[in-house]
N, CA, C and O atoms as a GROMACS GRO file, in nm:
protein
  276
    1UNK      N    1   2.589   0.461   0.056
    1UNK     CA    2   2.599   0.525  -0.074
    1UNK      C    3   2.460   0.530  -0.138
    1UNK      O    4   2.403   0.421  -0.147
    2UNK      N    5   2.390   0.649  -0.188
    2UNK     CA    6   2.287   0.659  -0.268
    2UNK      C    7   2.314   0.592  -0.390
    2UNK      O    8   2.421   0.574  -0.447
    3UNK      N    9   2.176   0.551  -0.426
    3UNK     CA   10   2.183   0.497  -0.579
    3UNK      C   11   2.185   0.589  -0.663
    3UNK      O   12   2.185   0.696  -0.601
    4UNK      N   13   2.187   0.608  -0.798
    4UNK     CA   14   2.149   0.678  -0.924
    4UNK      C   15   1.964   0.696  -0.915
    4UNK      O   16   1.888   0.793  -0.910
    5UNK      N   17   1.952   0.588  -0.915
    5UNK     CA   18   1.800   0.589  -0.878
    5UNK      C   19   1.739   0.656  -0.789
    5UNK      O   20   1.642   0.720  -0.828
    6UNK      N   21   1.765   0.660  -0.685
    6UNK     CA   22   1.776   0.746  -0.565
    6UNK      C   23   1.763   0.894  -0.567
    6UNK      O   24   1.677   0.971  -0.527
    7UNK      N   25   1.878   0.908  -0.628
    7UNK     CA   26   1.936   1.017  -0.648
    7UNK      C   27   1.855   1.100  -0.746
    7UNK      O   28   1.884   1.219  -0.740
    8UNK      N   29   1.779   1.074  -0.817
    8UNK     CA   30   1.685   1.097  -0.954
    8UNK      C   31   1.538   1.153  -0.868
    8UNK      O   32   1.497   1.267  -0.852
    9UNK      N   33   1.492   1.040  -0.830
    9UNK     CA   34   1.397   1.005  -0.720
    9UNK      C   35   1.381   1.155  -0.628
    9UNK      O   36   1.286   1.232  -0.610
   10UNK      N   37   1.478   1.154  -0.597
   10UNK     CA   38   1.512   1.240  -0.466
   10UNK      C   39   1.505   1.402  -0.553
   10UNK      O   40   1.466   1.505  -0.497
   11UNK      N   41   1.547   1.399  -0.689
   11UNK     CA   42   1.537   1.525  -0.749
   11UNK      C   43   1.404   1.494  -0.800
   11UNK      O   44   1.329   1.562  -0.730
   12UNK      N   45   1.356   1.450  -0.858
   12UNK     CA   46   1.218   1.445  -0.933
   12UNK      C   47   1.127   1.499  -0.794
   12UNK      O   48   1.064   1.603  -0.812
   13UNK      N   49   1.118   1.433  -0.659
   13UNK     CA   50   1.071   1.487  -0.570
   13UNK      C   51   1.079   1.673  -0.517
   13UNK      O   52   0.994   1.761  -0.513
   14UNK      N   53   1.191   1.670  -0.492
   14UNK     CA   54   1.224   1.851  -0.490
   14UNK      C   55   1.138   1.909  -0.630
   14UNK      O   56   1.051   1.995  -0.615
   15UNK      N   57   1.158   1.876  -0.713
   15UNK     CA   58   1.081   1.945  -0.817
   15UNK      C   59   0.977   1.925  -0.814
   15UNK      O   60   0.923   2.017  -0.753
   16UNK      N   61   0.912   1.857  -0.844
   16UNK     CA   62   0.752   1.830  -0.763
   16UNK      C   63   0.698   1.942  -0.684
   16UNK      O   64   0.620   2.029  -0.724
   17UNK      N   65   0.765   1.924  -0.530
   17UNK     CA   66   0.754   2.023  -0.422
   17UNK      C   67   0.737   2.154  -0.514
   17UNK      O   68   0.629   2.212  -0.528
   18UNK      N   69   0.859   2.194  -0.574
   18UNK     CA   70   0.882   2.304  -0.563
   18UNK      C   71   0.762   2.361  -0.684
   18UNK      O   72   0.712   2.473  -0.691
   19UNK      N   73   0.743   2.269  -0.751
   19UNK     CA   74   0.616   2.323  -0.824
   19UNK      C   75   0.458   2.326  -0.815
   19UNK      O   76   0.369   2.377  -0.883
   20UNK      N   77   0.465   2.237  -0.682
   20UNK     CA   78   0.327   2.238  -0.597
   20UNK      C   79   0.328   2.328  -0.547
   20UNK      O   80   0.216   2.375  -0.528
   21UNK      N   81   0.486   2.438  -0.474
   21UNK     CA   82   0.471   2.501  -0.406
   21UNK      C   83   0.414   2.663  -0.496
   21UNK      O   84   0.333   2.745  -0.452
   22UNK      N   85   0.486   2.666  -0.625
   22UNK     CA   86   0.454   2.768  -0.705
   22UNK      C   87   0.315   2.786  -0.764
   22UNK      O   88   0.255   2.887  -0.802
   23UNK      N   89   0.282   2.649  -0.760
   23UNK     CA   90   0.098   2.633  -0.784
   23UNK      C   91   0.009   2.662  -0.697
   23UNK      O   92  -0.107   2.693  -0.723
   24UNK      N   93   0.050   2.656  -0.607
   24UNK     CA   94  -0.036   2.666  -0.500
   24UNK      C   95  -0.111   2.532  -0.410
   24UNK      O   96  -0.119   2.511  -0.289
   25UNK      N   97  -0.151   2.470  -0.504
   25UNK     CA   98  -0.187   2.349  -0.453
   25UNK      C   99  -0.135   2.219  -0.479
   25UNK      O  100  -0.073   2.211  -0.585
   26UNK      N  101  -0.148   2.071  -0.382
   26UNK     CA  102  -0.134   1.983  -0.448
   26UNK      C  103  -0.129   1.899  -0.545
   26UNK      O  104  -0.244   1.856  -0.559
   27UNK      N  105  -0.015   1.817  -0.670
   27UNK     CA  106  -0.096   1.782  -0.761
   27UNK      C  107  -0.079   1.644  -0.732
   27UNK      O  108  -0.116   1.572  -0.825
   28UNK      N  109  -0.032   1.584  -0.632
   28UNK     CA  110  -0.006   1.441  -0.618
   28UNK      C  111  -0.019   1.448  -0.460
   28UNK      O  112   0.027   1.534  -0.385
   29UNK      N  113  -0.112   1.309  -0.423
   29UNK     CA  114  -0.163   1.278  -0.263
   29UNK      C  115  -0.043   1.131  -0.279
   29UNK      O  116  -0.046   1.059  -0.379
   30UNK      N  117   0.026   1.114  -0.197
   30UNK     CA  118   0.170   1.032  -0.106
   30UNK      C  119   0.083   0.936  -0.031
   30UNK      O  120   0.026   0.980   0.068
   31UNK      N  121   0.063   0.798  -0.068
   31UNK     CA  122  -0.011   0.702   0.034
   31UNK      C  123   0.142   0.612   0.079
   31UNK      O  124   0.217   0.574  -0.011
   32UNK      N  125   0.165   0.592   0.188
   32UNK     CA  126   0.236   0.510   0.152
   32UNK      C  127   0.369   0.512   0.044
   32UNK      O  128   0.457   0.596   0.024
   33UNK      N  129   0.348   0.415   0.001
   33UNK     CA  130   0.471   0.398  -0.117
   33UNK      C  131   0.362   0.451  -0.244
   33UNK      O  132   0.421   0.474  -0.349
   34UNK      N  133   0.237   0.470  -0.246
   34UNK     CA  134   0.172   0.480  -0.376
   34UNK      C  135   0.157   0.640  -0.406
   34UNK      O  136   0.130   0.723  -0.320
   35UNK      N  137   0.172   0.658  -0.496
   35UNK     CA  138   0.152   0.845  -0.491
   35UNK      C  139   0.046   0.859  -0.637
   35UNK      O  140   0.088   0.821  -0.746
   36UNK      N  141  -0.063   0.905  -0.622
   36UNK     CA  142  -0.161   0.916  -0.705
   36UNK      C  143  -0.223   1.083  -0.707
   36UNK      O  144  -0.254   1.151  -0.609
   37UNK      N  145  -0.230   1.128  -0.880
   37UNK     CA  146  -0.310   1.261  -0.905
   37UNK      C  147  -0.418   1.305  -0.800
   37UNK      O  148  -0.524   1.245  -0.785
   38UNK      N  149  -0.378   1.424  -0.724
   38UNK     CA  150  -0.503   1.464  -0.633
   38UNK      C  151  -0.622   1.532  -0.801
   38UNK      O  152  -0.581   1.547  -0.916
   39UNK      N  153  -0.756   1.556  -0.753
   39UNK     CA  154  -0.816   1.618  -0.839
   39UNK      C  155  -0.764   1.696  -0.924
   39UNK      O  156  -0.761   1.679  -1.046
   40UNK      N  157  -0.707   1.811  -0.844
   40UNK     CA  158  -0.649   1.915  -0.908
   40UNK      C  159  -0.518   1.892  -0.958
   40UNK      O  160  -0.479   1.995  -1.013
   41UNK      N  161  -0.448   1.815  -0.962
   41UNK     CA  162  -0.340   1.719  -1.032
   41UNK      C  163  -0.374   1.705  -1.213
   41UNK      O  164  -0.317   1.749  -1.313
   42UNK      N  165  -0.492   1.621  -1.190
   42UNK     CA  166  -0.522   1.594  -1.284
   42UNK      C  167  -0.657   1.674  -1.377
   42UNK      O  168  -0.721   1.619  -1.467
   43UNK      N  169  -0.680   1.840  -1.319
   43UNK     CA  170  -0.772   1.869  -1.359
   43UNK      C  171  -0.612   1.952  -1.452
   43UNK      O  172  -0.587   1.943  -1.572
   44UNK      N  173  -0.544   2.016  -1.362
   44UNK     CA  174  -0.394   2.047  -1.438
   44UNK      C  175  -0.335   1.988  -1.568
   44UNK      O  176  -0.290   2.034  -1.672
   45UNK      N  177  -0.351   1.900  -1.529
   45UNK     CA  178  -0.267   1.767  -1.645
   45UNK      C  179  -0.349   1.774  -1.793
   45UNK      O  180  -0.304   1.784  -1.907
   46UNK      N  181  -0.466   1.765  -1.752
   46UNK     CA  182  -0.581   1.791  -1.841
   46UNK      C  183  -0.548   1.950  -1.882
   46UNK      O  184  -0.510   1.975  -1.996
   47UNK      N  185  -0.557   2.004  -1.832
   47UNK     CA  186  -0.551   2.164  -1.885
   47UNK      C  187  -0.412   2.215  -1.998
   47UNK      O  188  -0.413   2.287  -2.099
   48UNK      N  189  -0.326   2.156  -1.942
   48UNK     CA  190  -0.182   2.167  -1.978
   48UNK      C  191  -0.125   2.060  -2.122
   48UNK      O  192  -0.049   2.086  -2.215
   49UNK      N  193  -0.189   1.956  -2.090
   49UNK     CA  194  -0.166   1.865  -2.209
   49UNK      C  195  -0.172   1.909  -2.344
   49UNK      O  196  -0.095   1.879  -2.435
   50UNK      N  197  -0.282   1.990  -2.347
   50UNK     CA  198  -0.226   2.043  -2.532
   50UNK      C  199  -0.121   2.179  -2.539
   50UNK      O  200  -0.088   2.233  -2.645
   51UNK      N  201  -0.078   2.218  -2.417
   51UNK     CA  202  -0.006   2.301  -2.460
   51UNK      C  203   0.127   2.264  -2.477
   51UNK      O  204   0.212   2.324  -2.544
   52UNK      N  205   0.148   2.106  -2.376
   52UNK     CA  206   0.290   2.027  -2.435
   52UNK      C  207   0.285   2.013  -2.571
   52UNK      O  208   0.360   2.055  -2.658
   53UNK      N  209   0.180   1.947  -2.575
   53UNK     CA  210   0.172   1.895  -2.751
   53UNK      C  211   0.195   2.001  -2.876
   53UNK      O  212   0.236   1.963  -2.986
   54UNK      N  213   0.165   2.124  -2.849
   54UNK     CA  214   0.137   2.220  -2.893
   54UNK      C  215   0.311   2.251  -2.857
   54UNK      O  216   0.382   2.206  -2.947
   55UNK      N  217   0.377   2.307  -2.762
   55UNK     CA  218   0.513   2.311  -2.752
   55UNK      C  219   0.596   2.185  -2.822
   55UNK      O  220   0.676   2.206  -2.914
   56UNK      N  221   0.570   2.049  -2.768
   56UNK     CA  222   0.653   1.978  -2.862
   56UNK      C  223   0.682   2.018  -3.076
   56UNK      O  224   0.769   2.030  -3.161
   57UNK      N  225   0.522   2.021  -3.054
   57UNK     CA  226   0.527   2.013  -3.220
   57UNK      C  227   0.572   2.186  -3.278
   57UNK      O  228   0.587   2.194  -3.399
   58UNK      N  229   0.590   2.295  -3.211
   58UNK     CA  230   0.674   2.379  -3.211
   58UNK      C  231   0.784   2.329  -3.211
   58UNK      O  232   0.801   2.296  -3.329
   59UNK      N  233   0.865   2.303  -3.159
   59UNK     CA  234   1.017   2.278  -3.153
   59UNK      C  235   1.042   2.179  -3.272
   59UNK      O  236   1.121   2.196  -3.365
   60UNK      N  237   0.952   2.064  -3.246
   60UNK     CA  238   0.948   1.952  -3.399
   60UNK      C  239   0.939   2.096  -3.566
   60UNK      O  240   1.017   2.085  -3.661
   61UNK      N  241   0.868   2.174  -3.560
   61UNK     CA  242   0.868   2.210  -3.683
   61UNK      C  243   1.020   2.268  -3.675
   61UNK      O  244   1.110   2.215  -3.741
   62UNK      N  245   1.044   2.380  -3.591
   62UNK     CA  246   1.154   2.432  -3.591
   62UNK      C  247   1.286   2.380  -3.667
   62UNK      O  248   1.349   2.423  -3.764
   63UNK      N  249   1.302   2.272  -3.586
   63UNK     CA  250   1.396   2.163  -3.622
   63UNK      C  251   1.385   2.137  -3.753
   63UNK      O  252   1.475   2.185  -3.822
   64UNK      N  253   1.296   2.072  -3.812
   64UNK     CA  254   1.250   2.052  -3.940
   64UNK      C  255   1.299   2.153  -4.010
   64UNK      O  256   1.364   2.126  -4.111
   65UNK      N  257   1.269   2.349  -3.958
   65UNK     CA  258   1.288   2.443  -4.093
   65UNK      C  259   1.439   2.463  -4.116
   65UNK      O  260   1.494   2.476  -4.225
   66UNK      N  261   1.506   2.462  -3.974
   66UNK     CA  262   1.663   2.464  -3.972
   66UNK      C  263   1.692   2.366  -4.029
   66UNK      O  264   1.794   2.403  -4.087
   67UNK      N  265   1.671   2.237  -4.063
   67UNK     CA  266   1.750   2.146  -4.148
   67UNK      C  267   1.757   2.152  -4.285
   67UNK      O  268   1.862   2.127  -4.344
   68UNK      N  269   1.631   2.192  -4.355
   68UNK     CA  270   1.655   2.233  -4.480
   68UNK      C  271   1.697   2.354  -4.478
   68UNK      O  272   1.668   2.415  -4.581
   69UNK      N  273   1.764   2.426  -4.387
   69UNK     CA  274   1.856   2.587  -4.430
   69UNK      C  275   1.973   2.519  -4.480
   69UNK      O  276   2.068   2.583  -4.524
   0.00000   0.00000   0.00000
């Protein structure tokens, strides 16, 4: 029987893939049990980070204007 954990694991992985595969390149090098940002992982991560922040705090205001309607 798979765990929950496992099972998470095992999807967080497919997604990964499938978005390394849409990127084009690697963003995580697999040692072993250790899995660490290849360059371009983290030149990504870096690039992308304010546009989460920038999306989170979109949705945060949103929320905010619908509650006082």
């Amino acid at each position: 029987m798979i765990s929950r954990q496992q099972r998470r694991k095992n999807i967080n992985d497919d997604l990964i893939k499938t978005l390394e595969k849409e990127l084009g390149f690697p963003l995580f090098e697999r040692k072993n049990r250790r899995v660490e940002l290849t360059d371009a992982g983290k030149e990504f991560y870096d690039s992308i980070s304010c546009l989460v922040a920038e999306y989170n705090a979109s949705i945060q205001r949103v929320r905010e204007m619908t509650e006082r309607e």
